[in-house]
TORLUM-570004 format. One record per atom (N, C-alpha, C, O): residue number from 1; atom name; x, y, z. Coordinates in steps of 0.1 Angstrom, whole numbers, plus 5000, padded with zeros to 4 digits. Layout:
// residues N
@num=NUM atomo=CA xx=X yy=Y zz=Z
...
// end
This chain:
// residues 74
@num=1 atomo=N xx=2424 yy=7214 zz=8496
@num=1 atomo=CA xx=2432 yy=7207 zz=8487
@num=1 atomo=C xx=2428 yy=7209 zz=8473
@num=1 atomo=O xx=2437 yy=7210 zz=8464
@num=2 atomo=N xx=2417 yy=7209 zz=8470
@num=2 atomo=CA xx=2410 yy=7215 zz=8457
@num=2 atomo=C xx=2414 yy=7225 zz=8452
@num=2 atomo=O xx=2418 yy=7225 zz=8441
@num=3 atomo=N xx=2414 yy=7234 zz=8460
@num=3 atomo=CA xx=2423 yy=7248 zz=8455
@num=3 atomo=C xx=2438 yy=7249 zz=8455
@num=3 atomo=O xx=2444 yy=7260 zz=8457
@num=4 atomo=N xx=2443 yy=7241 zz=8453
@num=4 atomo=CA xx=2457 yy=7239 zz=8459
@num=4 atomo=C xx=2456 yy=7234 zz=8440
@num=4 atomo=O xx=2458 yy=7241 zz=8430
@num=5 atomo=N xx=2454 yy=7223 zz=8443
@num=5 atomo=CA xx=2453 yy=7217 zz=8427
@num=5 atomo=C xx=2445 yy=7226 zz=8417
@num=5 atomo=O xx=2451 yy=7229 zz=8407
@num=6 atomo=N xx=2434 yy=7231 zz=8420
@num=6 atomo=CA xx=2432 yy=7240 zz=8412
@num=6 atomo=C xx=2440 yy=7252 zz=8405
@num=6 atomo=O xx=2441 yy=7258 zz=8394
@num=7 atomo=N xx=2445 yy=7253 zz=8417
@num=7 atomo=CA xx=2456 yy=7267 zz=8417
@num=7 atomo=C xx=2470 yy=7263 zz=8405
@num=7 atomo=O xx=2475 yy=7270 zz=8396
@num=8 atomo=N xx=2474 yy=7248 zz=8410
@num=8 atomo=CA xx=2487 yy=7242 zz=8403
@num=8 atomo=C xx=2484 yy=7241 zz=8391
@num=8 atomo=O xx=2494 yy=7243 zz=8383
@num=9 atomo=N xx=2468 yy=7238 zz=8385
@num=9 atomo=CA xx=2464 yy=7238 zz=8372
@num=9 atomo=C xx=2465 yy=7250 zz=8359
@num=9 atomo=O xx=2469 yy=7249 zz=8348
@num=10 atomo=N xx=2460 yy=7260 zz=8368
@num=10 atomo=CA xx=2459 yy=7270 zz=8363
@num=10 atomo=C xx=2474 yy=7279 zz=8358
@num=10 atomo=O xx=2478 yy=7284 zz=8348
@num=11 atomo=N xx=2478 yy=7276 zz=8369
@num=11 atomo=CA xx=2493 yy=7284 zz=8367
@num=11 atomo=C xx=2502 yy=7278 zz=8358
@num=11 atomo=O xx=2510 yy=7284 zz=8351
@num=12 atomo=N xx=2500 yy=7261 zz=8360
@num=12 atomo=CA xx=2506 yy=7254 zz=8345
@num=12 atomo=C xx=2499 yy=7254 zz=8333
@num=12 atomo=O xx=2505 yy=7250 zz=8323
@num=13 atomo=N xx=2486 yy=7258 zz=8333
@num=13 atomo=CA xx=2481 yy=7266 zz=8319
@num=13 atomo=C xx=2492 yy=7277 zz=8311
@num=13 atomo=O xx=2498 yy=7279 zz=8300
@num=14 atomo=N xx=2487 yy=7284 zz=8326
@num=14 atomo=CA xx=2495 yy=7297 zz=8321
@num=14 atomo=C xx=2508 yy=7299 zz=8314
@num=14 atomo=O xx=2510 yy=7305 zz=8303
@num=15 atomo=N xx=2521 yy=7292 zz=8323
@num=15 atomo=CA xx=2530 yy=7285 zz=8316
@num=15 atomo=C xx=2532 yy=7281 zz=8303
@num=15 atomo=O xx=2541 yy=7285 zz=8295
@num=16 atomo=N xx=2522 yy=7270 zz=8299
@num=16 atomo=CA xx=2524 yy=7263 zz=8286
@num=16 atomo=C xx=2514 yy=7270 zz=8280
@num=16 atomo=O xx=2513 yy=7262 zz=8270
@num=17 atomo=N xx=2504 yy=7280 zz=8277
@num=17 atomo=CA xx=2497 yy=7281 zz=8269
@num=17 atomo=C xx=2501 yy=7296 zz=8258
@num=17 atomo=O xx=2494 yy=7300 zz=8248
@num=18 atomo=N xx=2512 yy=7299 zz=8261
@num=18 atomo=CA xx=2520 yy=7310 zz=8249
@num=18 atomo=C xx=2528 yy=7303 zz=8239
@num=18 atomo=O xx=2525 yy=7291 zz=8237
@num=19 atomo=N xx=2538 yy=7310 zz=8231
@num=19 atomo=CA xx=2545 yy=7305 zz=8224
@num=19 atomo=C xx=2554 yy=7304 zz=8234
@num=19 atomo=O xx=2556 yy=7313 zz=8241
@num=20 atomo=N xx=2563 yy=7290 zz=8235
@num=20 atomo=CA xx=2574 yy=7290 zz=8242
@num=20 atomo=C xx=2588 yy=7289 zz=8232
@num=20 atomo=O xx=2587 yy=7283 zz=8221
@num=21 atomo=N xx=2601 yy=7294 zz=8237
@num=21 atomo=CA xx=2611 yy=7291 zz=8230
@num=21 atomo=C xx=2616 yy=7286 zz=8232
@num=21 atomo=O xx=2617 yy=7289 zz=8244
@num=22 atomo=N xx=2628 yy=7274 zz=8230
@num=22 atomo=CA xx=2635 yy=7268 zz=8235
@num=22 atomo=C xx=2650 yy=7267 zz=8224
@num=22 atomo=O xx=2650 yy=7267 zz=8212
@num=23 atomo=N xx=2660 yy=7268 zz=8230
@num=23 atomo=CA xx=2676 yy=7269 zz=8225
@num=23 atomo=C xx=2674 yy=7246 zz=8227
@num=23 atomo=O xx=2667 yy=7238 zz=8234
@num=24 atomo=N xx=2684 yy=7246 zz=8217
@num=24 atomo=CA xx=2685 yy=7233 zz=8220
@num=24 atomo=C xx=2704 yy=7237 zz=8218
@num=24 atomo=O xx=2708 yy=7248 zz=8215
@num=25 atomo=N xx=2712 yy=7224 zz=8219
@num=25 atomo=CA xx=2723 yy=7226 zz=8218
@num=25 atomo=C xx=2732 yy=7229 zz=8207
@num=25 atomo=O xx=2743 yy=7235 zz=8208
@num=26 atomo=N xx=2724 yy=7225 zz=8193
@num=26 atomo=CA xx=2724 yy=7229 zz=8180
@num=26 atomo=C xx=2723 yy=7246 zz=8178
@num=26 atomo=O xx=2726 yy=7251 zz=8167
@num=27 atomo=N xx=2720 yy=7251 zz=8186
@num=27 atomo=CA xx=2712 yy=7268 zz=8185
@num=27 atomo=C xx=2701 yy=7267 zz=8174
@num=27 atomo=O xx=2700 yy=7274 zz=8165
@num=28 atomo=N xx=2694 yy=7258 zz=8177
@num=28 atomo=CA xx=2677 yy=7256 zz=8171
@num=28 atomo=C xx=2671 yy=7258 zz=8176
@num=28 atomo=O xx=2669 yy=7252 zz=8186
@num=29 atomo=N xx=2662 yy=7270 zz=8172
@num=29 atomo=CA xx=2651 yy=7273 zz=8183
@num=29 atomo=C xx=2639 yy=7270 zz=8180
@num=29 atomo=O xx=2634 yy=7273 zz=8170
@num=30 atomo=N xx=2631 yy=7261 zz=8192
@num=30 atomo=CA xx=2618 yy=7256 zz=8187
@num=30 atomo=C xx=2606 yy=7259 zz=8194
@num=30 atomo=O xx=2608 yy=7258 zz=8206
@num=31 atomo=N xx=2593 yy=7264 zz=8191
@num=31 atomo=CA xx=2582 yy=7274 zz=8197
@num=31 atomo=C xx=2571 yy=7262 zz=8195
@num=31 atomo=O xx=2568 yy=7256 zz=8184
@num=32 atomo=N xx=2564 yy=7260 zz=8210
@num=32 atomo=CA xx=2553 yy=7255 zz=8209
@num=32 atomo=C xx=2541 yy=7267 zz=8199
@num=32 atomo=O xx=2537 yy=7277 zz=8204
@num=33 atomo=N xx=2538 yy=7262 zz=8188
@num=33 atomo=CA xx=2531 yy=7268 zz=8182
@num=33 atomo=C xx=2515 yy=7263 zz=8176
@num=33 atomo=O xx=2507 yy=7270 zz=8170
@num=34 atomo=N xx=2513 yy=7253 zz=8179
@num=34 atomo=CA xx=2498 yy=7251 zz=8179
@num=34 atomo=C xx=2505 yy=7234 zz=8167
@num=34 atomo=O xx=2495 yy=7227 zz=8167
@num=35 atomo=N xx=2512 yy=7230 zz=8163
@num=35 atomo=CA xx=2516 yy=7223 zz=8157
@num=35 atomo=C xx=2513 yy=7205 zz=8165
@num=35 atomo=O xx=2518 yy=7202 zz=8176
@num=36 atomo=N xx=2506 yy=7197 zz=8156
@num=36 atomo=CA xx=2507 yy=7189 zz=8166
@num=36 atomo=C xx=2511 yy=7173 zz=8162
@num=36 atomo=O xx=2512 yy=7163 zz=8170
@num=37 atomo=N xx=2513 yy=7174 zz=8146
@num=37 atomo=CA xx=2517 yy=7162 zz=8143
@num=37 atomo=C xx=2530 yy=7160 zz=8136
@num=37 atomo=O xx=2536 yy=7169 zz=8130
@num=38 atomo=N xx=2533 yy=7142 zz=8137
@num=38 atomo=CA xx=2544 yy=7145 zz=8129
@num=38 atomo=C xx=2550 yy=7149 zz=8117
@num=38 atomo=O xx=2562 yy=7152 zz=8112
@num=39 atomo=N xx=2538 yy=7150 zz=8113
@num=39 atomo=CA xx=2540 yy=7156 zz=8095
@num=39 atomo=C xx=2542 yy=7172 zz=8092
@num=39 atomo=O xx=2543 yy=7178 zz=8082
@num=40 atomo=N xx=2542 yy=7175 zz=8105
@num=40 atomo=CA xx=2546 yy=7191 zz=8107
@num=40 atomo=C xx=2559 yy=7192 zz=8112
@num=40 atomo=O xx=2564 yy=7204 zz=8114
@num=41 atomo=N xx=2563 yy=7183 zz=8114
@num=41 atomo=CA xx=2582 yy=7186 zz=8128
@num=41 atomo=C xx=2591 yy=7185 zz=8117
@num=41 atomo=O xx=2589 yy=7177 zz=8108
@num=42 atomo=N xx=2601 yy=7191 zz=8117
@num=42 atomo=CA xx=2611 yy=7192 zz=8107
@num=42 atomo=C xx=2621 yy=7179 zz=8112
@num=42 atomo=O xx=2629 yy=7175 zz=8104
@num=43 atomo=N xx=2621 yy=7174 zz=8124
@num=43 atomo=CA xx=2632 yy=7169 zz=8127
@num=43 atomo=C xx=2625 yy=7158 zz=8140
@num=43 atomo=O xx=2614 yy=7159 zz=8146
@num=44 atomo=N xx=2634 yy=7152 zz=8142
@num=44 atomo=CA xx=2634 yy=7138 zz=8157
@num=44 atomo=C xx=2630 yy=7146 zz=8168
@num=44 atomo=O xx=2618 yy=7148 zz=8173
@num=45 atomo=N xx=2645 yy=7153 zz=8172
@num=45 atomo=CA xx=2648 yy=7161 zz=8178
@num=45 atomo=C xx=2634 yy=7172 zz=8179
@num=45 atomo=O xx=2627 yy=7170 zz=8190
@num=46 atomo=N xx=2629 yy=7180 zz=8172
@num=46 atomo=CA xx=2617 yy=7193 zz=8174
@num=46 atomo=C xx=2607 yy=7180 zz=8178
@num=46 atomo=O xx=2601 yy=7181 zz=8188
@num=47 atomo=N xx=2606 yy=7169 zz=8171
@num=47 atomo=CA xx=2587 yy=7159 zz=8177
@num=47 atomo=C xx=2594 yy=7158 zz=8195
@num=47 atomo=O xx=2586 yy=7161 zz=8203
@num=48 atomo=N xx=2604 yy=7155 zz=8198
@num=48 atomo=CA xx=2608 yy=7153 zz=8210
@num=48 atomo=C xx=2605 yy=7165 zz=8222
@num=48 atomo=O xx=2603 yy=7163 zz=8234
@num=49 atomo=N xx=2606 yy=7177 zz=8215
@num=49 atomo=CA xx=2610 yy=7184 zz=8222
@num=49 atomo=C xx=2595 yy=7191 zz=8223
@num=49 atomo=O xx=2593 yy=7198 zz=8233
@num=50 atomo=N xx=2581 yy=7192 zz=8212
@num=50 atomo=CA xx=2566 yy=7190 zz=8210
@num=50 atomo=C xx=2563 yy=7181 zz=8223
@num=50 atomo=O xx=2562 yy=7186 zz=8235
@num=51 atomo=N xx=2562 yy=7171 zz=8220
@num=51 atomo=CA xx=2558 yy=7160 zz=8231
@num=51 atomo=C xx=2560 yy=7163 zz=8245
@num=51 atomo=O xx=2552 yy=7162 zz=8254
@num=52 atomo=N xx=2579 yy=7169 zz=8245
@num=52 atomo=CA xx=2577 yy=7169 zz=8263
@num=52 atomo=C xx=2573 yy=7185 zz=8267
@num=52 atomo=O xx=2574 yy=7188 zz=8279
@num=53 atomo=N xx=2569 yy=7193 zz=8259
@num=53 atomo=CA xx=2569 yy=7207 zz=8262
@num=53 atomo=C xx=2558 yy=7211 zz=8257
@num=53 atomo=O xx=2554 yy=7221 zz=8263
@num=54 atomo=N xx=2548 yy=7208 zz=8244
@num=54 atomo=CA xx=2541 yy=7214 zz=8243
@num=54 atomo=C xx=2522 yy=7208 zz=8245
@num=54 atomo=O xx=2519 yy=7196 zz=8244
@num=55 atomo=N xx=2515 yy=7216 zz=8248
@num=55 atomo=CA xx=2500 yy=7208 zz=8247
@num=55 atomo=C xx=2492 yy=7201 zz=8238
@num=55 atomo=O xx=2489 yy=7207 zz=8228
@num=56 atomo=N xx=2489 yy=7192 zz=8239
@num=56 atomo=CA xx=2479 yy=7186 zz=8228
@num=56 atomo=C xx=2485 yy=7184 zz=8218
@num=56 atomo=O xx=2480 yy=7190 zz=8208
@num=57 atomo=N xx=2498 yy=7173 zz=8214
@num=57 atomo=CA xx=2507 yy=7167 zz=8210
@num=57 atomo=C xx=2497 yy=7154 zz=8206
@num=57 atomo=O xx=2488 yy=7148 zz=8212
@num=58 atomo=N xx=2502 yy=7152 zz=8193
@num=58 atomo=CA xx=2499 yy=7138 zz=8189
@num=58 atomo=C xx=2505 yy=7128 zz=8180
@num=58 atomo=O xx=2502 yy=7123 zz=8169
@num=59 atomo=N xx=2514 yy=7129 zz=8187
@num=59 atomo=CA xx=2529 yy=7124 zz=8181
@num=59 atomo=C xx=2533 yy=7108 zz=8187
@num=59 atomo=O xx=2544 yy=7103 zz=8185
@num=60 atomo=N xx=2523 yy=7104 zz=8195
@num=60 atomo=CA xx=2532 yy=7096 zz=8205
@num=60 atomo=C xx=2514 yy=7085 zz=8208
@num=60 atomo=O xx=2506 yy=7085 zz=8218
@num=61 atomo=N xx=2514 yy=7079 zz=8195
@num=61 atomo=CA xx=2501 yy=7069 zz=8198
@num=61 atomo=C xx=2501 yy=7060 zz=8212
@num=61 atomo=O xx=2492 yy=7056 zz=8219
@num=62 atomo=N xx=2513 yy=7057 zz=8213
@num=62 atomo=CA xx=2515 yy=7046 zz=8221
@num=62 atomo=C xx=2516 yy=7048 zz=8239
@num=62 atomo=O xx=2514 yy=7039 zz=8248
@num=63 atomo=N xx=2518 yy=7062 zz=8239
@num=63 atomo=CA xx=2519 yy=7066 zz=8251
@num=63 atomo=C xx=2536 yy=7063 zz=8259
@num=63 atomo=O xx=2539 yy=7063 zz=8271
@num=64 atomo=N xx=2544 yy=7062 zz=8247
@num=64 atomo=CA xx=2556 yy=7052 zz=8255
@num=64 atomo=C xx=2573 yy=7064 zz=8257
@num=64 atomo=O xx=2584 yy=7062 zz=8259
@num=65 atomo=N xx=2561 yy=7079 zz=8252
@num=65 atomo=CA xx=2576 yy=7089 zz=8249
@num=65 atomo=C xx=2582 yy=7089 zz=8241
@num=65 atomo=O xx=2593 yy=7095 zz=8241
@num=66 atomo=N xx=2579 yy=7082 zz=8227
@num=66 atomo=CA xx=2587 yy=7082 zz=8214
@num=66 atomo=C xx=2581 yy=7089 zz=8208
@num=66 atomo=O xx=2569 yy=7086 zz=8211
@num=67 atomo=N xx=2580 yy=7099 zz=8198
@num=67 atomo=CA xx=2574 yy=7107 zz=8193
@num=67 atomo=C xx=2580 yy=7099 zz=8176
@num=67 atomo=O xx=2590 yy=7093 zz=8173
@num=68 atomo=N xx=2565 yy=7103 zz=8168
@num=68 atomo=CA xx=2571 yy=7096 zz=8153
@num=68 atomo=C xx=2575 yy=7084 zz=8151
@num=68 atomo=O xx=2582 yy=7081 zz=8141
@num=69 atomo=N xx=2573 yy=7077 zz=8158
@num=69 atomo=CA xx=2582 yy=7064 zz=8159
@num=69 atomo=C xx=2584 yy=7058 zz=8145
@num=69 atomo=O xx=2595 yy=7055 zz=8142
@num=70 atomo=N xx=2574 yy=7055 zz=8136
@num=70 atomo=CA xx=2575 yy=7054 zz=8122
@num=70 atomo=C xx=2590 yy=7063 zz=8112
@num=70 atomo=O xx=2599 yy=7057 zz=8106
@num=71 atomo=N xx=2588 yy=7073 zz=8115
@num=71 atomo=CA xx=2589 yy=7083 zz=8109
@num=71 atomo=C xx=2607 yy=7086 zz=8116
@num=71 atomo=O xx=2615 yy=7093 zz=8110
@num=72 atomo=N xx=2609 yy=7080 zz=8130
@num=72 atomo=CA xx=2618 yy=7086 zz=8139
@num=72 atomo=C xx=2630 yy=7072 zz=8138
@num=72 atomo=O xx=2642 yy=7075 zz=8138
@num=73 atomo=N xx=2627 yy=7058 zz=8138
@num=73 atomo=CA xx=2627 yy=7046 zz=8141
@num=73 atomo=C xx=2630 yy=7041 zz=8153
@num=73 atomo=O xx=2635 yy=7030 zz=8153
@num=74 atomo=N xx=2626 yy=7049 zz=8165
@num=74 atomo=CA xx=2627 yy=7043 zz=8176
@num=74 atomo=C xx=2619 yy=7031 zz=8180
@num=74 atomo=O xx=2621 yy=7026 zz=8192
// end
């Protein structure tokens, strides 16, 4: 079972640890890029889309999925 999870670990490393690109419906495209606060996101929408897609995000003190909330007014 260790290796099972180990294995799930790794391969979801692998996954998220490139630049990823993402199309949103706007045709904005947004790259997990090493970026991790909100003082870096141009928009709601990009802290949103950091938070559920990229690693070591720190956008979301509260733990509650709102990214910026200050900044966002959710």
């Amino acid at each position: 079972m260790k290796k099972i999870i180990l294995t799930l670990i790794f391969i979801s490393s692998l996954l998220y640890s490139g630049d990823l690109t993402y199309e949103n419906d706007d045709n904005k495209e947004y790259q997990c890029d090493g970026r991790q606060h909100c003082s870096e996101m141009t928009s709601c929408e990009e802290a949103i889309y950091f938070i559920n897609n990229c690693p070591d995000t720190r956008m979301d003190g509260d733990n509650d999925g709102k990214p910026c909330e200050r900044d966002c007014g959710h």
